[in-house]
C-alpha positions in Angstrom: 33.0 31.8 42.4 29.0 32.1 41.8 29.9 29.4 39.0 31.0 27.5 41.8 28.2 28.1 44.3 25.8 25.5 42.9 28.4 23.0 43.0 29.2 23.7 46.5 25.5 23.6 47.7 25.2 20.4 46.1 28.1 18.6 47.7 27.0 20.3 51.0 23.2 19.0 50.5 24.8 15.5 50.1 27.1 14.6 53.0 24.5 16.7 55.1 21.6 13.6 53.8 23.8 10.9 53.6 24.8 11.7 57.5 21.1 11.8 58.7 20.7 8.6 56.6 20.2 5.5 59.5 22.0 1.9 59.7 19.4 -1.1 58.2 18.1 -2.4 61.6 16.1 -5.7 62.3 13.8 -5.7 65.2 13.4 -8.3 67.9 9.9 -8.6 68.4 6.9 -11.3 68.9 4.9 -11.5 65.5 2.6 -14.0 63.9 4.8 -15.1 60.9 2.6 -16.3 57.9 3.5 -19.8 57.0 2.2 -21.1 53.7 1.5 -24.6 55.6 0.3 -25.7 58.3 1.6 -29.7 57.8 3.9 -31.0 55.0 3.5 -34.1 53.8 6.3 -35.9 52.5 6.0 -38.7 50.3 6.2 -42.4 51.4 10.1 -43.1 51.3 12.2 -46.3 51.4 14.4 -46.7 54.5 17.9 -45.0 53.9 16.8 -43.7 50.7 15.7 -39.6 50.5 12.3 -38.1 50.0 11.9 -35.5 47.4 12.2 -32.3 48.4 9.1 -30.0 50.0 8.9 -25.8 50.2 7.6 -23.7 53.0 7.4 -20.4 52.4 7.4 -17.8 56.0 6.3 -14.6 55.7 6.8 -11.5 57.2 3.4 -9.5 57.2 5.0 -6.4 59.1 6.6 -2.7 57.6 9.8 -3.8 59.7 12.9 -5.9 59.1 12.8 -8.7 61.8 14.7 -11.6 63.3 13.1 -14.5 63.6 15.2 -15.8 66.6 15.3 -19.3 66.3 14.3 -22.3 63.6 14.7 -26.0 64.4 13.5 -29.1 63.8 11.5 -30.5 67.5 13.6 -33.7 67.7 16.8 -31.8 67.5 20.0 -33.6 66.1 18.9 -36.9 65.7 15.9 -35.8 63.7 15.7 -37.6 60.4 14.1 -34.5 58.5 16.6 -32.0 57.2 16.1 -28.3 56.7 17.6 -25.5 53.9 17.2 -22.4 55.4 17.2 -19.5 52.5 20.6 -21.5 51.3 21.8 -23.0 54.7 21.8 -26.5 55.3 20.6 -26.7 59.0 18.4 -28.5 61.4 18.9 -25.5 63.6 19.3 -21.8 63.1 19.5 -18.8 64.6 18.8 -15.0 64.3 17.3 -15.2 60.4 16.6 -12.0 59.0 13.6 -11.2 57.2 12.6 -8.5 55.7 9.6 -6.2 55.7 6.8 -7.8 53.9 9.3 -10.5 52.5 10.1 -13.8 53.1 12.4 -16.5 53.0 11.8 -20.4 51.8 12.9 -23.5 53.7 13.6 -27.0 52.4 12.8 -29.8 53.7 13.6 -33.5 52.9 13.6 -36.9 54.6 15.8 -39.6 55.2 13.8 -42.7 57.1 16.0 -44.9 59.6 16.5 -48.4 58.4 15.7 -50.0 62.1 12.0 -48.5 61.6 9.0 -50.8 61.6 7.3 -51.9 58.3 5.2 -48.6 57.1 5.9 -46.9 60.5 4.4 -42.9 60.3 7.8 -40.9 60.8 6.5 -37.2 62.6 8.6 -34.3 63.7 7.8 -30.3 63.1 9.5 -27.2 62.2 9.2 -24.5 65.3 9.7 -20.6 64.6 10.6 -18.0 67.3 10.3 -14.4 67.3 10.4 -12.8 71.0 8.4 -15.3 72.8 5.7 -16.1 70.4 6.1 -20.1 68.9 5.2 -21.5 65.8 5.1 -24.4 64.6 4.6 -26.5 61.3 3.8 -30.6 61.5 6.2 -33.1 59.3 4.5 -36.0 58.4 5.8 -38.7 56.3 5.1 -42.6 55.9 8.4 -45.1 55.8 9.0 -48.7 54.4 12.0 -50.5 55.4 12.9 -53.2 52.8 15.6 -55.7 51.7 18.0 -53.9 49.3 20.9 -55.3 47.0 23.4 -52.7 46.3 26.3 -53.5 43.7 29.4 -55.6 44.7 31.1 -55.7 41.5 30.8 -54.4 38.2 30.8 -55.4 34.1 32.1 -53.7 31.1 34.7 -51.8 32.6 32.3 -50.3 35.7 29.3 -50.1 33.0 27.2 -52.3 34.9 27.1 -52.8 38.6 26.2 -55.8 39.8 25.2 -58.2 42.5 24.6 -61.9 42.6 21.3 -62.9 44.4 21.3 -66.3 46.8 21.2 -69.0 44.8 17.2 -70.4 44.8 16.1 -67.3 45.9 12.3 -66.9 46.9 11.3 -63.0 47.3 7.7 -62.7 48.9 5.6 -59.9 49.3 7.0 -59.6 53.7 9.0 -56.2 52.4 9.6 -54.5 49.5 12.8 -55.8 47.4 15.1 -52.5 46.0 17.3 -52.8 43.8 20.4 -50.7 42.7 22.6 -51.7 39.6 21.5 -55.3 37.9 20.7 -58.0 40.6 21.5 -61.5 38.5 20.0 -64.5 38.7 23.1 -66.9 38.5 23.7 -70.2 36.3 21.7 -73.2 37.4 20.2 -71.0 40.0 16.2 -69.5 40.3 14.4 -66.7 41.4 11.0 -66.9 42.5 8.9 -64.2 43.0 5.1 -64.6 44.7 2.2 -62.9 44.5 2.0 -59.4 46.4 5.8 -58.7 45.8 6.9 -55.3 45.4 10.4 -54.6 43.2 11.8 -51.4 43.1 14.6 -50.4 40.7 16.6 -47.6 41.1 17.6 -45.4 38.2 19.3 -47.6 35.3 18.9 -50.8 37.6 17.7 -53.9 36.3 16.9 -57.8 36.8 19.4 -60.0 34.9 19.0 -63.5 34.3 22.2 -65.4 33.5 23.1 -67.8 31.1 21.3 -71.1 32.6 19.7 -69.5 35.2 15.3 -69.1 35.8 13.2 -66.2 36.5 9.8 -67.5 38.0 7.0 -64.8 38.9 4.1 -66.6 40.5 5.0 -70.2 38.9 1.8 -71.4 40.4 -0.5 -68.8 39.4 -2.5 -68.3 42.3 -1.6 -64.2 42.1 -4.5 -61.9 40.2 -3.6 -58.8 38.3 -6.3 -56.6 40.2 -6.2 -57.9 44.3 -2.1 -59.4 44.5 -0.1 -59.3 41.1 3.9 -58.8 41.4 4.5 -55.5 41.1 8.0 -54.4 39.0 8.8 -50.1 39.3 11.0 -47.7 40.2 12.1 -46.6 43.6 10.3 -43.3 43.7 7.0 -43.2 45.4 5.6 -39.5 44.9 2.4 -39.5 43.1 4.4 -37.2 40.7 6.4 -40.3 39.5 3.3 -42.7 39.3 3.8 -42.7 35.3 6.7 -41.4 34.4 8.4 -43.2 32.0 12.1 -44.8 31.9 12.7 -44.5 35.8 14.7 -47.3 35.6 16.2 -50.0 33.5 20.6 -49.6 32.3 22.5 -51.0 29.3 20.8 -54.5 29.3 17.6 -52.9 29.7 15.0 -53.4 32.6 14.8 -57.1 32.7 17.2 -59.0 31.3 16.6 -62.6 29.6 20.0 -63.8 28.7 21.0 -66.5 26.0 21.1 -69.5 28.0 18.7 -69.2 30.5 15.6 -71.2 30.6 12.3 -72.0 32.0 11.5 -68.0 32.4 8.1 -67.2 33.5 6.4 -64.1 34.4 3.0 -64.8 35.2 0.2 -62.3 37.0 2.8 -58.9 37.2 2.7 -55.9 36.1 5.9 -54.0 34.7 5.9 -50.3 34.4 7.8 -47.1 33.7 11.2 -49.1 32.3 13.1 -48.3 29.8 13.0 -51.4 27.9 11.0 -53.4 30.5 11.6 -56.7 29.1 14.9 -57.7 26.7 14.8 -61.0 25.7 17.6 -62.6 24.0 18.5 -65.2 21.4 17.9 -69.1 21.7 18.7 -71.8 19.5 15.7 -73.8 21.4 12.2 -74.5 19.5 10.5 -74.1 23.0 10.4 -70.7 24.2 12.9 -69.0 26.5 10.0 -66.6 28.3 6.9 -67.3 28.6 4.5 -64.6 30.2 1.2 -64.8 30.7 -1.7 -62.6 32.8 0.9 -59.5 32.8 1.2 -55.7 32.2 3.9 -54.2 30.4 3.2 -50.1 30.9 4.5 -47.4 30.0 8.1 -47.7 28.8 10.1 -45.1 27.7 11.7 -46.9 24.8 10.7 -50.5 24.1 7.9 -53.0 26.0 9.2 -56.3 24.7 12.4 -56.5 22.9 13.0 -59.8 21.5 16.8 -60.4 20.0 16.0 -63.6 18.1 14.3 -64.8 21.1 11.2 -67.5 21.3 8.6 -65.5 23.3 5.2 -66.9 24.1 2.4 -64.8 25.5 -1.1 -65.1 26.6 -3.3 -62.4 28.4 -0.4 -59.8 27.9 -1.2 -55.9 27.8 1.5 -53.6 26.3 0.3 -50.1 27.0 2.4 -47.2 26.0 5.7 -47.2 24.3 8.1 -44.4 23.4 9.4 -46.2 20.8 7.8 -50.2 20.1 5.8 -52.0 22.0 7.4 -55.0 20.4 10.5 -54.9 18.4 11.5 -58.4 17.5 14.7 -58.9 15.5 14.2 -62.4 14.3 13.0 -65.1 16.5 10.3 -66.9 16.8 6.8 -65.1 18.3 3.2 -66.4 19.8 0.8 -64.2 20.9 -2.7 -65.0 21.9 -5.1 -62.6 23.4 -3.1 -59.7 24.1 -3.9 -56.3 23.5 -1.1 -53.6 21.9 -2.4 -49.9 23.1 0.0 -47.4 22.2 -0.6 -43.8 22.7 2.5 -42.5 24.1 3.2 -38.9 23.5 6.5 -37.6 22.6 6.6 -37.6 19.0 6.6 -41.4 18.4 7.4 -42.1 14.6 7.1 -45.6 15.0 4.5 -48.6 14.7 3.6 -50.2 17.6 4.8 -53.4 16.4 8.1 -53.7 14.0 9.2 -57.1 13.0 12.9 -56.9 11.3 14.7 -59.8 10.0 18.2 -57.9 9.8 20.4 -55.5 11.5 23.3 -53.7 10.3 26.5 -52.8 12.0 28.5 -49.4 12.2 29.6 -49.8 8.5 26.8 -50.0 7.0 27.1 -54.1 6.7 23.7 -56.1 6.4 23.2 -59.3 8.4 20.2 -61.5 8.0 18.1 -63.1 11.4 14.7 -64.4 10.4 12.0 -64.6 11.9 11.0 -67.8 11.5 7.5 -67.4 13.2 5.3 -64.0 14.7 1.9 -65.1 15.1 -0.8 -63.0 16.2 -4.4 -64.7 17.4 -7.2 -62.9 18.8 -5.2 -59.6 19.4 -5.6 -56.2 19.5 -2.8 -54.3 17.9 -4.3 -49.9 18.4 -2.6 -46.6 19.2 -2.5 -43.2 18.0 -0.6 -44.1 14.4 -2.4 -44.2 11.2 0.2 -47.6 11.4 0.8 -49.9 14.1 2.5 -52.6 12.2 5.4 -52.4 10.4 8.8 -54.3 8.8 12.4 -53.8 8.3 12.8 -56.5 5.7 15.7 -57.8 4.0 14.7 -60.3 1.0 17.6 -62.5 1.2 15.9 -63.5 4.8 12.9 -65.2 5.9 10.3 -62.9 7.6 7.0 -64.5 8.5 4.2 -63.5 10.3 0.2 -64.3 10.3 -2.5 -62.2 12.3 -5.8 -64.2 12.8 -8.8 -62.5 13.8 -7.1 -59.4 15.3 -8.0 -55.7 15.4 -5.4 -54.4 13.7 -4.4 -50.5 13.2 -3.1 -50.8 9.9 -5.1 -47.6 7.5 -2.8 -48.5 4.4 0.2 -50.0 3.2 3.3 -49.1 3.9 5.3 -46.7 2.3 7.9 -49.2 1.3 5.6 -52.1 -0.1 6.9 -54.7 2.7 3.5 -56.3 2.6 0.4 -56.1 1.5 -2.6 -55.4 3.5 -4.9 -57.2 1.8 -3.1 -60.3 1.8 -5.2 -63.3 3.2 -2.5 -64.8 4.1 -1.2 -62.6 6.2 -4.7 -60.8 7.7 -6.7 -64.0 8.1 -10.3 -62.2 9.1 -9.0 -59.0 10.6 -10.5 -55.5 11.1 -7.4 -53.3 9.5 -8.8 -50.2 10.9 -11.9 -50.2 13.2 -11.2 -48.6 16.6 -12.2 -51.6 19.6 -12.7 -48.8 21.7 -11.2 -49.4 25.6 -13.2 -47.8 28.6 -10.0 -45.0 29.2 -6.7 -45.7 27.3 -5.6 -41.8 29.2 -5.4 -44.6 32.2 -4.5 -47.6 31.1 -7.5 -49.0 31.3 -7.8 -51.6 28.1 -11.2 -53.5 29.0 -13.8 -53.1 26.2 -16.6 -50.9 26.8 -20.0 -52.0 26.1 -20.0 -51.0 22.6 -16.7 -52.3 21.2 -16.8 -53.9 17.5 -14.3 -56.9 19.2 -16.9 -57.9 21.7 -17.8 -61.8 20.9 -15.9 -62.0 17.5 -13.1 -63.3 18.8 -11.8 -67.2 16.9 -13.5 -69.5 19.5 -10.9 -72.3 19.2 -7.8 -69.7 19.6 -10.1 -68.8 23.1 -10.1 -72.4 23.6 -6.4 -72.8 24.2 -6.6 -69.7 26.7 -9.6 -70.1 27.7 -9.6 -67.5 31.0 -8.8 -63.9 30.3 -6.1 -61.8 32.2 -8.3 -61.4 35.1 -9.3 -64.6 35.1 -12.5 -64.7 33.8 -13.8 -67.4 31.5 -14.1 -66.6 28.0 -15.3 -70.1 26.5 -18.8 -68.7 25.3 -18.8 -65.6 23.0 -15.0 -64.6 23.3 -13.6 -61.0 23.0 -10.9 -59.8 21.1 -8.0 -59.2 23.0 -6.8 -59.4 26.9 -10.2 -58.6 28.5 -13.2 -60.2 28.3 -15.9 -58.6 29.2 
């Protein structure tokens, strides 16, 4: 028994502690919550198409475990903000418990209502209760209705959604123009885009240009890349996604040139975060099959111009940033004049800004020639962060020819597997093969020369000739710069 004893007192101490222990309560009383806003703002958002998603965190500053009585959006039902209440999808909720010195997080997103007005300021706010005492939080966000093409058939087995646009289509700058799946330019049919236009892809969406049919961006060139230049991105309009690469573009990249079609122009855009923004393929034609002219290509997660034995012509054309190439051209024929190559895309790139190939190989390991018949470079800058920016995949059995005339070229040495020789005349007709041209802030895409760049007035005076007026449209007759800008 006094063995025993302990044991007993024990058990005794422990029902008579765990019966003086109380019940968890939450009191119902009026207290200033701490918010962690006072006003969201929610990105601008497409009509019918979501916001991302914003966080307010309430706090309870007390030593008790309260209810706050009541959370709801001010417009009730019909508002078009939605709530997530610590979990719970709502737009109102009641009796939410919160512990002492705790708090809970609520969600918030956006849907805008397609019958709203053209950038139309969509309001609404978040009101707390606790006991009598109200608080409330302002929703602010700004809405765009536009004209969207959704998908009303597919290719390749459901691979590629699709719709056909009017044939003779003219999309103007009146609302923005979104796009999900590939919108397709049928035969003997043309888009035209003008100046000020706004096209939004959603993710893996694209532009595709059938087999005798046009793409025309600003055919009469009355657009300027810095006041009203077409404007080609993703759907998502948060600051966060201002340069994030590969927001859109599917299987036949972002826009699509197919064999057949003719007369493409892209003149006075600029093309950013795509995939492979432009895909340009194979013509039998001696005249090119895309001509582009006073244009941007930014930022692409893979490839900025892919050429598939394509006849590509380009004046005034910046390529800036590139997972992979700026330009990949497998075979073709290739003219550029006064454009500027500026890769410094981080990631790990292992490739060369440029690569010219003249052969592919299929699944087995089976070699098949396409020459490039022509890949001339004249007045050009060709820079990034690469000891290399040029580079071949040559097959000898095939024709592979190229010239670069008076260009800044980032080329430190030969390549590893003797594809050419760097100090071949021939092939570098008066280049610089190393000599930094020094742009005003590459970090932002900005690929104008500052005031002490080597390619200020070096540039071949009869290649300025044929283009004489730089991307932005200023004259560069007297004293020409290397590259897109003149300075």
């Amino acid at each position: 028994m006094k063995r025993l004893l302990p044991l007993f007192i024990l058990i005794v101490t422990l029902v008579a502690f765990s019966s003086c222990r109380k019940d968890q309560t939450f009191a119902r009383k009026g207290v200033t919550l701490g918010l962690s806003a006072d006003t969201i703002f929610l990105d601008t958002v497409f009509t019918q198409v979501g916001s991302s998603t914003r966080t307010l965190r309430v706090n309870n500053p007390t030593d008790e475990d309260i209810y706050i009585d009541r959370i709801f959006l001010a417009k009730g039902p019909n508002s078009y903000y939605r709530l997530n209440v610590n979990g719970t999808p709502t737009k109102d909720i009641s009796d939410v418990e919160l512990l002492a010195n705790d708090s809970i997080t609520i969600l918030i997103e956006v849907t805008a209502d397609v019958g709203m007005a053209n950038e139309l300021l969509y309001t609404d706010s978040i009101v707390l209760q606790t006991m009598g005492r109200t608080q409330d939080v302002d929703l602010v966000t700004l809405t765009k209705d536009a004209h969207f093409y959704y998908p009303t058939g597919s290719f390749n087995n459901g691979a590629i959604p699709y719709s056909v646009i009017d044939c003779n289509a003219t999309w103007g700058p009146d609302k923005p123009h979104v796009i999900y799946g590939y919108a397709v330019v049928d035969s003997l049919c043309t888009l035209t885009i003008l100046p000020g236009t706004e096209i939004h892809f959603h993710s893996g969406s694209g532009l595709w240009v059938y087999k005798g049919g046009s793409l025309q961006i600003d055919p009469n060139n009355t657009g300027q890349i810095e006041t009203n230049p077409v404007i080609i991105q993703g759907d998502r309009l948060e600051p966060f996604y201002e340069n994030v690469a590969g927001q859109w573009g599917g299987a036949l990249g972002g826009i699509f040139i197919q064999n057949g079609s003719t007369n493409n122009l892209i003149q006075n855009a600029i093309i950013k975060n795509s995939t492979i923004a432009l895909l340009v393929d194979s013509t039998a034609s001696t005249t090119p099959n895309l001509v582009v002219r006073n244009t941007q290509v930014l930022n692409s997660s893979r490839v900025g111009i892919y050429g598939g034995f394509a006849n590509i012509q380009a004046e005034n054309v910046v390529v800036g940033n590139s997972g992979v190439y700026g330009l990949y051209a497998l075979g073709g024929r290739y003219s550029f004049t006064h454009c500027t190559f500026a890769n410094y895309s981080i990631g790990g790139r292992s490739t060369p800004t440029i690569g010219l190939f003249n052969y592919y190989e299929n699944n087995i390991g089976q070699r098949f020639t396409r020459d490039v018949l022509a890949a001339n470079f004249r007045n050009t800058i060709v820079y990034g962060s690469r000891r290399v920016e040029f580079g071949l995949g040559y097959e000898p059995s095939g024709n592979l020819e190229f010239n670069f005339n008076t260009c800044f070229l980032r080329l430190a040495e030969n390549p590893f597997d003797g594809s050419f020789d760097r100090e071949d005349p021939t092939r570098f007709t008066n280049c610089e093969l190393d000599e930094n041209p020094r742009f005003v802030n590459y970090q932002n895409f900005n690929y104008k020369l500052d005031s002490i760049s080597p390619a200020l007035n070096v540039a071949n005076p009869t290649f300025a000739q044929q283009v004489p007026t730089d991307i932005l449209k200023v004259d560069r007759t007297s004293t020409p710069d290397v590259g897109a800008y003149e300075r």
